[in-house]
N, CA, C and O atoms as CSV, one atom per row, in Angstrom:
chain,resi,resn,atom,element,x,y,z
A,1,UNK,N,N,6.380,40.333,59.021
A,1,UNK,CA,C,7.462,39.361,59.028
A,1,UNK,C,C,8.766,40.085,59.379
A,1,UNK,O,O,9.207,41.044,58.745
A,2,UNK,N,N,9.420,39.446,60.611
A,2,UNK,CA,C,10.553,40.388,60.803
A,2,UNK,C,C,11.899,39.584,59.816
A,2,UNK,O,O,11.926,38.414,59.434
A,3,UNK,N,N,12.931,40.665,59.593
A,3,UNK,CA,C,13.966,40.423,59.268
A,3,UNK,C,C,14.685,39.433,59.467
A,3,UNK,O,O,14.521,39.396,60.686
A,4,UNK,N,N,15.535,38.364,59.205
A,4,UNK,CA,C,16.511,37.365,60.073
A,4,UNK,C,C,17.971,38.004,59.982
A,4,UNK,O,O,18.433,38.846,59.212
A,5,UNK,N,N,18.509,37.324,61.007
A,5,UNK,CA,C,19.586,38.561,61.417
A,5,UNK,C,C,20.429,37.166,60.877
A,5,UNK,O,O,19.781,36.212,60.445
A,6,UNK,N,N,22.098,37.122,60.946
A,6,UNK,CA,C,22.995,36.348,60.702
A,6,UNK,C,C,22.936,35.211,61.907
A,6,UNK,O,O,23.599,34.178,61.807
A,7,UNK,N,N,22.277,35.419,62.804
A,7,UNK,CA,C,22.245,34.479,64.146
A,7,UNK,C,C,21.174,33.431,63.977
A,7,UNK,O,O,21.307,32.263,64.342
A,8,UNK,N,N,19.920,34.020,63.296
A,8,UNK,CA,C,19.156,33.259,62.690
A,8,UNK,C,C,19.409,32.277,61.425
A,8,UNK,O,O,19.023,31.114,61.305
A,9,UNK,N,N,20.164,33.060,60.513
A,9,UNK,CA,C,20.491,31.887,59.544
A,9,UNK,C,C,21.460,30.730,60.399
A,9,UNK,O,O,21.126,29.547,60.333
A,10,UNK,N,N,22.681,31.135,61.207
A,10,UNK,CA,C,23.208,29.868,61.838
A,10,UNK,C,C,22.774,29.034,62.903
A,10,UNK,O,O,23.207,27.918,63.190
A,11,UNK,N,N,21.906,29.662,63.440
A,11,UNK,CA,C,20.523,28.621,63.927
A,11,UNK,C,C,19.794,27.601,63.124
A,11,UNK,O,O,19.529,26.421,63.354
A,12,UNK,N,N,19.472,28.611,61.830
A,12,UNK,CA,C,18.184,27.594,61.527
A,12,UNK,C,C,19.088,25.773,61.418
A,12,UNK,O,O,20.252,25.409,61.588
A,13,UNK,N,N,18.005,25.171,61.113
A,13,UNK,CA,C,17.520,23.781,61.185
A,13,UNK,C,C,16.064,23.303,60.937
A,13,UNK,O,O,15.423,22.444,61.541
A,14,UNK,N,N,15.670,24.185,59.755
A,14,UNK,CA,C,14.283,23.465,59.663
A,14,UNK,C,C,14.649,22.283,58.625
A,14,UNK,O,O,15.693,21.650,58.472
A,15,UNK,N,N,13.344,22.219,57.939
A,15,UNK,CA,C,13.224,21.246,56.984
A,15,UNK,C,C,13.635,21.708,55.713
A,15,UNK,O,O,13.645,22.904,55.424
A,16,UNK,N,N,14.080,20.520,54.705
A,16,UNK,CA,C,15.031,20.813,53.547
A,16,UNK,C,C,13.894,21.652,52.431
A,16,UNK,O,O,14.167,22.493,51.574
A,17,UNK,N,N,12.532,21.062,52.817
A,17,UNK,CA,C,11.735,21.696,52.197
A,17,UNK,C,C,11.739,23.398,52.129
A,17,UNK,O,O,11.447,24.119,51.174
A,18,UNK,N,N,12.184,23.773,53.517
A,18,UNK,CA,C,12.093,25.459,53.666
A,18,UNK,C,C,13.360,26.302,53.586
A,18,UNK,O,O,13.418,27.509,53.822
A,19,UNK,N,N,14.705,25.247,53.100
A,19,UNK,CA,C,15.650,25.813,52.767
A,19,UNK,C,C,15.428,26.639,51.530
A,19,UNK,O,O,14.809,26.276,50.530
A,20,UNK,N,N,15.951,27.673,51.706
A,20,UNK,CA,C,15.935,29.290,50.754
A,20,UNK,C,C,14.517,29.705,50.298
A,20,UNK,O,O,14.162,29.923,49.140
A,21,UNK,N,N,13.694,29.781,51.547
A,21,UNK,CA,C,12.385,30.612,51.680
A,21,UNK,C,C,12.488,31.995,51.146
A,21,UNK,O,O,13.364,32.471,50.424
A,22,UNK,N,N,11.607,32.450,51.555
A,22,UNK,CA,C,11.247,33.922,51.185
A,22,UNK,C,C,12.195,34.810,51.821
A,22,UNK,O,O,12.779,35.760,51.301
A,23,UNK,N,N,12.275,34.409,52.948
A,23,UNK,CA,C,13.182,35.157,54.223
A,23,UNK,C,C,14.649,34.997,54.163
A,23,UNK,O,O,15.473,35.911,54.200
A,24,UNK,N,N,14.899,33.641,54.059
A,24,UNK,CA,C,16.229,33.259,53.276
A,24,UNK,C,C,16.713,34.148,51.948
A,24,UNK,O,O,17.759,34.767,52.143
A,25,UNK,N,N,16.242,34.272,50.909
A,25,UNK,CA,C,16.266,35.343,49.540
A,25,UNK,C,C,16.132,36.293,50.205
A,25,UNK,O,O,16.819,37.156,49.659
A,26,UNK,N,N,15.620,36.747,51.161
A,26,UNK,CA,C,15.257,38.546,51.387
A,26,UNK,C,C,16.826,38.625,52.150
A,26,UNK,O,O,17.655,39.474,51.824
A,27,UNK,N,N,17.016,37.813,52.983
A,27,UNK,CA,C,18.295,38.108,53.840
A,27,UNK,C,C,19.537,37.930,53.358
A,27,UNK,O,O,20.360,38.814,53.597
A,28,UNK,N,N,19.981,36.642,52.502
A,28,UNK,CA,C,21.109,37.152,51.206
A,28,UNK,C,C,20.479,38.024,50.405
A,28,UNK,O,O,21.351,38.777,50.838
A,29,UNK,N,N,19.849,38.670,49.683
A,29,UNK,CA,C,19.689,40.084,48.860
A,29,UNK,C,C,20.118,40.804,49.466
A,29,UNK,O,O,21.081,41.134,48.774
A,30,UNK,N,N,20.190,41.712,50.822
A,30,UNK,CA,C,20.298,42.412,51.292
A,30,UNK,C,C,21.856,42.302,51.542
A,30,UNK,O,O,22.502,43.310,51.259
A,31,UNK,N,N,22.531,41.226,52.027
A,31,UNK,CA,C,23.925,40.584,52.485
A,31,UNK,C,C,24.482,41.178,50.992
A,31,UNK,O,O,25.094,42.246,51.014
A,32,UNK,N,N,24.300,40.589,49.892
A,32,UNK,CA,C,24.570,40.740,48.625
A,32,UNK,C,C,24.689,42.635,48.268
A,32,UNK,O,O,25.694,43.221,47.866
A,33,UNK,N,N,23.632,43.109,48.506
A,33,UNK,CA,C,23.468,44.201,48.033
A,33,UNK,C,C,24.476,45.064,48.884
A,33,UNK,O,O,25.407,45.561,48.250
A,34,UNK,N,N,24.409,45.311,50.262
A,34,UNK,CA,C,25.264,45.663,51.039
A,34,UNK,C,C,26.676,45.532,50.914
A,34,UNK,O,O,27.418,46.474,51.194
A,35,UNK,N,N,27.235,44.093,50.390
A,35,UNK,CA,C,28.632,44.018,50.059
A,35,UNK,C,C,29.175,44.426,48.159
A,35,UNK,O,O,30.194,44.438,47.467
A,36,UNK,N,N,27.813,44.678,48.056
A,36,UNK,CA,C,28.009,45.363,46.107
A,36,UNK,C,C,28.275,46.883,46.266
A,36,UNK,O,O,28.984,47.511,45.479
A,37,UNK,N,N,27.510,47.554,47.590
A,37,UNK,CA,C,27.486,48.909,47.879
A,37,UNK,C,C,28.492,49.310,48.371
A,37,UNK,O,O,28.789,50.502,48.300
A,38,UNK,N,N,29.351,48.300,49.066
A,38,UNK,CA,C,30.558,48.924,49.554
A,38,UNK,C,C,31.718,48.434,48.785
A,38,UNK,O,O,32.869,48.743,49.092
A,39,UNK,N,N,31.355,47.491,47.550
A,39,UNK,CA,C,32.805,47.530,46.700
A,39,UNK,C,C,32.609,48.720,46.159
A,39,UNK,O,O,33.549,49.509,46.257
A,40,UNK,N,N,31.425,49.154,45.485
A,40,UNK,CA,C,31.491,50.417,44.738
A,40,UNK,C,C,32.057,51.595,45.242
A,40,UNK,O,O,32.836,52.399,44.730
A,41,UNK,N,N,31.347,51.531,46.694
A,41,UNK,CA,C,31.905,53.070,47.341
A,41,UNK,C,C,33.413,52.363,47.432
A,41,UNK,O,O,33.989,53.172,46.704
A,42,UNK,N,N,33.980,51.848,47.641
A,42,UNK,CA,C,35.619,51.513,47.871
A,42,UNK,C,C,36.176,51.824,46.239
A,42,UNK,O,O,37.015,52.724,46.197
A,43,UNK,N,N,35.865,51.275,45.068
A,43,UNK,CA,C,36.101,51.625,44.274
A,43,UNK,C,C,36.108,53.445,43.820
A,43,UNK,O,O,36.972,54.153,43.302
A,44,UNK,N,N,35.087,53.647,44.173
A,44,UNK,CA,C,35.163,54.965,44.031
A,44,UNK,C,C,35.714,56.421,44.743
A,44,UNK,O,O,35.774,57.592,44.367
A,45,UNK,N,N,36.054,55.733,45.895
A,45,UNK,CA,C,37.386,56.259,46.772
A,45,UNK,C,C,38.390,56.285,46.294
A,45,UNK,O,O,39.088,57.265,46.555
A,46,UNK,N,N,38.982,55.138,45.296
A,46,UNK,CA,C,40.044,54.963,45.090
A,46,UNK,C,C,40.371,55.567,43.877
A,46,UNK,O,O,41.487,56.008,43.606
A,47,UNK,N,N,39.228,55.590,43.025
A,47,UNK,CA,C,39.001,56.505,41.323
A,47,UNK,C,C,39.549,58.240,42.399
A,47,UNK,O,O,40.618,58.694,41.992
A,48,UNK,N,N,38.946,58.996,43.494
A,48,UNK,CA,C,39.015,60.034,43.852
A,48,UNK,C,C,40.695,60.043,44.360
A,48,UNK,O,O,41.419,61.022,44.180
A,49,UNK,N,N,41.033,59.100,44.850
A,49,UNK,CA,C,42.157,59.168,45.359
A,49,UNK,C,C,43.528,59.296,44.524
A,49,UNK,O,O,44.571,59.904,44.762
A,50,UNK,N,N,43.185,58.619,43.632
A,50,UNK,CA,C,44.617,58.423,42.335
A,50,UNK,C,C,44.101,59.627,41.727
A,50,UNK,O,O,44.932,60.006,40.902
A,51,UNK,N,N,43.111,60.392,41.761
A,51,UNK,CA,C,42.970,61.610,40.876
A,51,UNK,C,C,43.508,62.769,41.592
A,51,UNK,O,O,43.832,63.776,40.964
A,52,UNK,N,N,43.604,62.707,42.641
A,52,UNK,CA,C,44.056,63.622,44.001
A,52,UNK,C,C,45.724,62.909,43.870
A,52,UNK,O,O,46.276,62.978,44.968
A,53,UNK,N,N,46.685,62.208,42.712
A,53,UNK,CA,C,47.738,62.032,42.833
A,53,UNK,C,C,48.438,63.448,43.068
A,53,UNK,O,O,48.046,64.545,42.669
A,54,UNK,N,N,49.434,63.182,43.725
A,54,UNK,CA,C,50.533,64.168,44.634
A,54,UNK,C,C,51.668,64.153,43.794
A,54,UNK,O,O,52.019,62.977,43.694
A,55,UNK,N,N,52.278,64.761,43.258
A,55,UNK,CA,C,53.660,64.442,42.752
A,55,UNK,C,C,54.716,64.931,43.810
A,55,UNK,O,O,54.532,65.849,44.609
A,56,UNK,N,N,55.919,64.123,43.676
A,56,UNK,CA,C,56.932,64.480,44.623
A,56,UNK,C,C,58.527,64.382,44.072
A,56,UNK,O,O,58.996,63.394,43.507
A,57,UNK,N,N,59.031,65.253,44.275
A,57,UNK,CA,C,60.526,65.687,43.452
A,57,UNK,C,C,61.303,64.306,44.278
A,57,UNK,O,O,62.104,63.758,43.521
A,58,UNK,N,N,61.251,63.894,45.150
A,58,UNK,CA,C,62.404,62.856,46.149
A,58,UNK,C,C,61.565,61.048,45.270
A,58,UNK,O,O,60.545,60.371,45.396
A,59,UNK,N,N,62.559,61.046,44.626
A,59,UNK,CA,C,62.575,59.531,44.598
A,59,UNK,C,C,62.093,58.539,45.026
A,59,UNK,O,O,61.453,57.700,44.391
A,60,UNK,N,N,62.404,58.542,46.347
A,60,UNK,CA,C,61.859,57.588,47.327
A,60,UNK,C,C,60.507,57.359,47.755
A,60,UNK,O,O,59.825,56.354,47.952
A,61,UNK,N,N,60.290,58.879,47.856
A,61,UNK,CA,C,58.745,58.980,47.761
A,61,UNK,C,C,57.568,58.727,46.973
A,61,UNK,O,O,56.430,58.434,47.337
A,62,UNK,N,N,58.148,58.927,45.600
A,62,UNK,CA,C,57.466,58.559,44.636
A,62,UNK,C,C,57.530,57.427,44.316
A,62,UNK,O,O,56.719,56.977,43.508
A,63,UNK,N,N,58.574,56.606,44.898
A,63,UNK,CA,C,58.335,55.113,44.627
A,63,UNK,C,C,57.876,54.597,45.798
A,63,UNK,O,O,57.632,53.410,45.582
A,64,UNK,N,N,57.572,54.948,47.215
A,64,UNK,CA,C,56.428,54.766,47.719
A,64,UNK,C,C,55.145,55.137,47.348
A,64,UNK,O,O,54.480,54.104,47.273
A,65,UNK,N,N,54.371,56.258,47.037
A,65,UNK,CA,C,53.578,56.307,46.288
A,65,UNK,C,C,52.602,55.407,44.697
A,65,UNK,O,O,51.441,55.158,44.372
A,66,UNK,N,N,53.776,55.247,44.239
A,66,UNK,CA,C,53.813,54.370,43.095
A,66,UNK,C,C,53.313,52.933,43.845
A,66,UNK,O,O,52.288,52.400,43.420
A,67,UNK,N,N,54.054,52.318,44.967
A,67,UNK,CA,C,53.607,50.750,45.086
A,67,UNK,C,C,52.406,51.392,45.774
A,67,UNK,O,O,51.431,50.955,45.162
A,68,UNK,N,N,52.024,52.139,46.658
A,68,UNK,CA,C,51.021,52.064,47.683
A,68,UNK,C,C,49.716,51.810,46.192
A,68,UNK,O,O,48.847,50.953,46.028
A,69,UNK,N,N,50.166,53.056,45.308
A,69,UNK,CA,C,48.609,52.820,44.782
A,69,UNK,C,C,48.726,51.505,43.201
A,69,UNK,O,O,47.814,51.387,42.383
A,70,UNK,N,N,49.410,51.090,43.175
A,70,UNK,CA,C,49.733,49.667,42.795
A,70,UNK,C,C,48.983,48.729,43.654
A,70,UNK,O,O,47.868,48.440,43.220
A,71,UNK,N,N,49.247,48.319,44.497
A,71,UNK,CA,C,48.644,48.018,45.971
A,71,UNK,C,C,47.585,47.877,46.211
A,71,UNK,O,O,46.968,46.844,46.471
A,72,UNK,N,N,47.111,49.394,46.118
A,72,UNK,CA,C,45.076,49.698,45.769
A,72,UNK,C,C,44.665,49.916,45.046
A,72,UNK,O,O,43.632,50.567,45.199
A,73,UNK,N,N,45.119,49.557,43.563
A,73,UNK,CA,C,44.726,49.152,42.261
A,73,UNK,C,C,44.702,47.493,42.211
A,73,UNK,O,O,43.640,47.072,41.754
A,74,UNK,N,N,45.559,46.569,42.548
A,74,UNK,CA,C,45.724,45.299,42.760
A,74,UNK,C,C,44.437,44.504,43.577
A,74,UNK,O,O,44.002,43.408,43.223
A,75,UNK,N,N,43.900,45.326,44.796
A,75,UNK,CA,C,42.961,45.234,45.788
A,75,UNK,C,C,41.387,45.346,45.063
A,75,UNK,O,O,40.544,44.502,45.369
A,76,UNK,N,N,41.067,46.417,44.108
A,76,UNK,CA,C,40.096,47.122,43.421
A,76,UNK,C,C,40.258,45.857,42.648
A,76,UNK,O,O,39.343,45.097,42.966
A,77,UNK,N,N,40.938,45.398,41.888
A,77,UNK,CA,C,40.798,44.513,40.744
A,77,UNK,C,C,40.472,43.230,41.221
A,77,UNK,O,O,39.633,42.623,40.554
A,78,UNK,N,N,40.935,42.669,42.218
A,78,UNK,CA,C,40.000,41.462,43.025
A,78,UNK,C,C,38.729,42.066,43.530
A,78,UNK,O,O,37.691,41.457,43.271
A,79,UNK,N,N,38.676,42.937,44.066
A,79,UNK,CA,C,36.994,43.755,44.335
A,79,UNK,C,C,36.119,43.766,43.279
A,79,UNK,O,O,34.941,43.462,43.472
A,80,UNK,N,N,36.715,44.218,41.662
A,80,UNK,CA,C,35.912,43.988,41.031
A,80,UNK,C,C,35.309,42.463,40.468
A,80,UNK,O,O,34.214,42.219,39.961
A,81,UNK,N,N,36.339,41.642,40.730
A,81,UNK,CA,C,36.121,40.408,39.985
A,81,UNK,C,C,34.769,39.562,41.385
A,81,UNK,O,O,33.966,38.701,41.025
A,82,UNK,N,N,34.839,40.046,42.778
A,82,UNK,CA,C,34.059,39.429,43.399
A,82,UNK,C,C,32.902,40.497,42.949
A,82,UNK,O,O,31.904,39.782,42.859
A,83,UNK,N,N,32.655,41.348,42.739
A,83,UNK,CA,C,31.285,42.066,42.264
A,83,UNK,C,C,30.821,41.451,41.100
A,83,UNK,O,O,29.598,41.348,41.004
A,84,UNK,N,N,31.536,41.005,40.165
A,84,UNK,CA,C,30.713,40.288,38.996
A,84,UNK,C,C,30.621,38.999,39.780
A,84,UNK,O,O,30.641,38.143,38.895
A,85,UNK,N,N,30.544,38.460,40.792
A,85,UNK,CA,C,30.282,37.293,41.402
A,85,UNK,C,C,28.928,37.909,42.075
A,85,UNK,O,O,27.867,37.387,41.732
A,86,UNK,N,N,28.897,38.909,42.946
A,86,UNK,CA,C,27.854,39.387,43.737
A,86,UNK,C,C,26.399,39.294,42.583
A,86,UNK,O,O,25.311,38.737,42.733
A,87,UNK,N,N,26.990,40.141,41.371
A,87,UNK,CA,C,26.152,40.868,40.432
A,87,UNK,C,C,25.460,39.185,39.923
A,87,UNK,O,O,24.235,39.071,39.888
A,88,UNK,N,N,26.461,37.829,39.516
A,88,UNK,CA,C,25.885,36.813,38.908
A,88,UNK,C,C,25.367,36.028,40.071
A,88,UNK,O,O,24.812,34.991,39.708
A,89,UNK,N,N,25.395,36.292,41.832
A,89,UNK,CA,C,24.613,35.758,43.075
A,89,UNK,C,C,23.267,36.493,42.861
A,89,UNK,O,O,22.159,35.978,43.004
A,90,UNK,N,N,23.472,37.516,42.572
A,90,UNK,CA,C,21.825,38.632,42.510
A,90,UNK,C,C,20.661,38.144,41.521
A,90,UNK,O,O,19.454,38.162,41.765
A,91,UNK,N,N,21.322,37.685,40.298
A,91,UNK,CA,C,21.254,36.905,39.008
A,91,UNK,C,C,20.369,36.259,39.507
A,91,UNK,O,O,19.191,36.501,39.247
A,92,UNK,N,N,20.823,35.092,40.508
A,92,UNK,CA,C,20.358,33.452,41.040
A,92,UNK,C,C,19.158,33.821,41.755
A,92,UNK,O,O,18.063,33.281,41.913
A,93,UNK,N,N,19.670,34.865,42.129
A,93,UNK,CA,C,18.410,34.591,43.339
A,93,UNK,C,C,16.931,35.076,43.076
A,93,UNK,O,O,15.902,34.962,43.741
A,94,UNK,N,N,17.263,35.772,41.620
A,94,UNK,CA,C,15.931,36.526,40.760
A,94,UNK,C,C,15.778,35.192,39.938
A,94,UNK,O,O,14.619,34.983,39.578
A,95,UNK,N,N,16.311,34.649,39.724
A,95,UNK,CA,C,15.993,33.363,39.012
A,95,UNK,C,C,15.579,32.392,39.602
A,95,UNK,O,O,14.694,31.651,39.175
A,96,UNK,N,N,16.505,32.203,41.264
A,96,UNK,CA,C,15.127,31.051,42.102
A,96,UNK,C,C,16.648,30.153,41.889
A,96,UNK,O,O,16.399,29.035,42.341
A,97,UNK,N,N,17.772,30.173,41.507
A,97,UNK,CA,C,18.725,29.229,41.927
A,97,UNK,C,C,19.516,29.690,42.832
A,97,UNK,O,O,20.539,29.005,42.840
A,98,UNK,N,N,19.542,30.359,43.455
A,98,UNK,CA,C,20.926,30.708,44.335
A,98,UNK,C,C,20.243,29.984,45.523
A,98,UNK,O,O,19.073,29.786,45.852
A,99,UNK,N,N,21.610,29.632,46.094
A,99,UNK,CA,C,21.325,28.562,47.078
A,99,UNK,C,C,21.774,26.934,46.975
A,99,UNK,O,O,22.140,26.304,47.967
A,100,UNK,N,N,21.699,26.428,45.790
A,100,UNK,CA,C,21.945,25.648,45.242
A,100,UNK,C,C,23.115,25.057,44.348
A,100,UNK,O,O,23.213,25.580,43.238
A,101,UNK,N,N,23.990,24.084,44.645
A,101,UNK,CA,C,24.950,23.762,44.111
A,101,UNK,C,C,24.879,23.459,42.533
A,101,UNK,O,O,23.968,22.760,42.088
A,102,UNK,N,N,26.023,24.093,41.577
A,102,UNK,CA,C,25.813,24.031,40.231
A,102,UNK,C,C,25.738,22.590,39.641
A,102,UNK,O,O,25.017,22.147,38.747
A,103,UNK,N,N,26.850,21.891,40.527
A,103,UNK,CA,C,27.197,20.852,39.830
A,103,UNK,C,C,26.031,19.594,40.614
A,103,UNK,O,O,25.996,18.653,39.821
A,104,UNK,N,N,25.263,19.331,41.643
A,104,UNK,CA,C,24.564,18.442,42.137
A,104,UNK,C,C,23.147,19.394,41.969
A,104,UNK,O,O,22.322,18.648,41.442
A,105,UNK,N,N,22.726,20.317,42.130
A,105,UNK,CA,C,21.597,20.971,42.763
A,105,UNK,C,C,21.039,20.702,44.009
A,105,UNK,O,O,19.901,20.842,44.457
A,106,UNK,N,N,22.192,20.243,44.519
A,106,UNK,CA,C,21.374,20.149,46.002
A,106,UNK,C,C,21.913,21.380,46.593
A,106,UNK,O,O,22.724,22.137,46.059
A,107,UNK,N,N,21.133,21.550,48.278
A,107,UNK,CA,C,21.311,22.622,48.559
A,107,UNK,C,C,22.711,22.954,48.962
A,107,UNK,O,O,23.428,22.069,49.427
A,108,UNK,N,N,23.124,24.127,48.818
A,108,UNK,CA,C,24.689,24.751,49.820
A,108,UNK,C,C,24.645,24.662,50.664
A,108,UNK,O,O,25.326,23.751,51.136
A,109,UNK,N,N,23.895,25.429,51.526
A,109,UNK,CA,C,23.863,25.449,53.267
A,109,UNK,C,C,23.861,26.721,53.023
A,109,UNK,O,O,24.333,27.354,52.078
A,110,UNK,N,N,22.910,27.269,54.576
A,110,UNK,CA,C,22.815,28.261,54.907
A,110,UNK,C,C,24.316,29.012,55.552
A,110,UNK,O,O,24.511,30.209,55.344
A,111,UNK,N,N,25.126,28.336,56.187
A,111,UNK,CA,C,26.198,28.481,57.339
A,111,UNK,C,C,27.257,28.532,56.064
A,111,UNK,O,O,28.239,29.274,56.043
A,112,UNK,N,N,26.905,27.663,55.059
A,112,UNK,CA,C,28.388,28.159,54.027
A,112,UNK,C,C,28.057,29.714,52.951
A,112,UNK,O,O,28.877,30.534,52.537
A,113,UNK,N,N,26.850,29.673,52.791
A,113,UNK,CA,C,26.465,31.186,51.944
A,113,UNK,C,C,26.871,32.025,52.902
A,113,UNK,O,O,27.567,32.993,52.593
A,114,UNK,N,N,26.508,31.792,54.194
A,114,UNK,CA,C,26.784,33.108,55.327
A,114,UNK,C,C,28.437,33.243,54.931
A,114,UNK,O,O,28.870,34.374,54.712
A,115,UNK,N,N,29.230,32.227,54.855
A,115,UNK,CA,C,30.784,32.470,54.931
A,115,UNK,C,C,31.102,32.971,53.781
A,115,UNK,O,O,32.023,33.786,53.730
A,116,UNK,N,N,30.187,32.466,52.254
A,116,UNK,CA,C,30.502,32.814,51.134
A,116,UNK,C,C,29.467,33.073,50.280
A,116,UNK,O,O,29.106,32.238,49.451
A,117,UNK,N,N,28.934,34.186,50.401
A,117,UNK,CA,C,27.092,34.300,49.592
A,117,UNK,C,C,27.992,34.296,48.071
A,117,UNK,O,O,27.297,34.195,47.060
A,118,UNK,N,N,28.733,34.348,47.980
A,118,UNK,CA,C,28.804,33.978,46.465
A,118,UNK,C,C,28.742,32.970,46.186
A,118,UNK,O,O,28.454,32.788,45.004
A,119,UNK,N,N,28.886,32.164,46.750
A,119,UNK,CA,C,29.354,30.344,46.600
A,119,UNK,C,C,28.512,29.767,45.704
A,119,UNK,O,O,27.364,30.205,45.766
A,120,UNK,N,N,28.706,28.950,44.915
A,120,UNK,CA,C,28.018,28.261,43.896
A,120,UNK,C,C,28.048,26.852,43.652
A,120,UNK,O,O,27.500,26.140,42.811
A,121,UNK,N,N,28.975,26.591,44.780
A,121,UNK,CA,C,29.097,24.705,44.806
A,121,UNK,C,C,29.125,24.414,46.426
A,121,UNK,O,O,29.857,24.832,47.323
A,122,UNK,N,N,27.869,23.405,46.399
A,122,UNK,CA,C,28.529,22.883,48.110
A,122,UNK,C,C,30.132,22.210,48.104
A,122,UNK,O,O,30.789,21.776,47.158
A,123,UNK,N,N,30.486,22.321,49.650
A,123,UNK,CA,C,31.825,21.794,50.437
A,123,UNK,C,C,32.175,20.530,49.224
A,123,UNK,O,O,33.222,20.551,48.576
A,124,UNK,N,N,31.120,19.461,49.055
A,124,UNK,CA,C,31.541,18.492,48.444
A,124,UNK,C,C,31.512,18.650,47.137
A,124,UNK,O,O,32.079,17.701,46.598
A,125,UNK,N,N,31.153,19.332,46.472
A,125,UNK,CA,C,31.193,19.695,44.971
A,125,UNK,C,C,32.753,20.281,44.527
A,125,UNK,O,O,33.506,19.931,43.618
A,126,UNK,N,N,32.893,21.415,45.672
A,126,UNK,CA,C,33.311,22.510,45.422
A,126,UNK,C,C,35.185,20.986,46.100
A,126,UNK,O,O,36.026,20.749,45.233
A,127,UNK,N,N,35.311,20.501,47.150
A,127,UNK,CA,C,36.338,19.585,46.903
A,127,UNK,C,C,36.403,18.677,46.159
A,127,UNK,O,O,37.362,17.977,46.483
A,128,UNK,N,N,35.799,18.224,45.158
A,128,UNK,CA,C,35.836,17.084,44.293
A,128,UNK,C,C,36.271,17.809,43.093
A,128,UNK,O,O,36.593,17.202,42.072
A,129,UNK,N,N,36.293,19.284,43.199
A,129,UNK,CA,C,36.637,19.411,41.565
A,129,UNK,C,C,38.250,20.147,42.137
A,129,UNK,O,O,39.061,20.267,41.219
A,130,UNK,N,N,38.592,20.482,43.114
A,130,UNK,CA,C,40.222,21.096,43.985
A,130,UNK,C,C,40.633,19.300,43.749
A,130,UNK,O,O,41.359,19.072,42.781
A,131,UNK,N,N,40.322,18.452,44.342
A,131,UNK,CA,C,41.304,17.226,43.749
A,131,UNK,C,C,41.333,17.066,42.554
A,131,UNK,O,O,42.424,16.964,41.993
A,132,UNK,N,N,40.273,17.008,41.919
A,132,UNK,CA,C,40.167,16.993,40.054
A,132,UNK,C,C,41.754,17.539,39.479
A,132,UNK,O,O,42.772,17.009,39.036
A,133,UNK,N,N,41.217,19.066,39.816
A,133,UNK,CA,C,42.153,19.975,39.512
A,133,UNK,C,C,43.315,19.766,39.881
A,133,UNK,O,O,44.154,20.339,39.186
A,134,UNK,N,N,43.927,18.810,41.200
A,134,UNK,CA,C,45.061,18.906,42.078
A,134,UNK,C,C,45.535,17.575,41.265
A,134,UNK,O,O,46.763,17.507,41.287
A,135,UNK,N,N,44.985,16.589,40.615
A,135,UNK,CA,C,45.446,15.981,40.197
A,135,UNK,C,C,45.781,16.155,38.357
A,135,UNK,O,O,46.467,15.585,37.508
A,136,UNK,N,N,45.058,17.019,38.416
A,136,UNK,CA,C,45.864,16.848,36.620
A,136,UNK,C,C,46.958,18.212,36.896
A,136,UNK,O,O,47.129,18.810,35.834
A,137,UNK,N,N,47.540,18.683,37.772
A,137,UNK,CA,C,48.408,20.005,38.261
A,137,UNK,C,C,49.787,19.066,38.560
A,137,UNK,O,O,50.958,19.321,38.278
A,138,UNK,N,N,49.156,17.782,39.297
A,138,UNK,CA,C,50.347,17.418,39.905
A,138,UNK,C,C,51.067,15.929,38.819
A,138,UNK,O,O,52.134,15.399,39.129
């Protein structure tokens, strides 16, 4: 069985029955795992990098320094919060739900996991609760 590449998932069009097959799970796992492997290595660039801090007698510099790694501490901390998303997508898919919207259980779509393998509500789930929300805000 060969691999499906990202061209294949926005192709397919089979039947609703064969939405998130075997091949489907093998090809987000891998999507998943790949973008968990490179928050870590990014994270851990950045643990090497602030440890490799520079000190500098000029002011200016050090308050460039100071925002840059503010900056890529700010970046790391949204990185981590989508890895406990990756880590609870990895979750689903050992469990046989990923793929599937929380709030209907019907399916997501292949073409919206490709944009967002974290995603956990289809388009219409996922806007019915942004007006929800937009209306008790406003």
């Amino acid at each position: 069985m060969a691999k499906l590449t990202e061209q294949d998932i926005q192709a397919w069009n089979g039947p609703e029955e064969e939405y998130m097959n075997e091949e489907h799970q093998a090809f987000f796992r891998d999507l998943l795992l790949k973008l968990q492997d490179e928050l870590i290595h990014n994270a851990n660039n950045t643990a090497g990098h602030l440890q490799e801090q520079s000190t500098t007698p000029d002011p200016a510099d050090r308050a460039t320094l100071e925002e840059e790694y503010a900056l890529e501490l700010r970046t790391r901390d949204r990185e981590r919060k989508l890895l406990s998303k990756i880590q609870a997508s990895l979750r689903q898919l050992d469990e046989g739900d990923y793929g599937f919207c929380q709030d209907t259980g019907e399916p997501i779509g292949l073409k919206r996991l490709l944009a967002r393998p974290t995603a956990t509500l289809s388009v219409e789930a996922q806007e019915r609760r942004e007006r929800i929300k937009k209306q008790f805000v406003d």
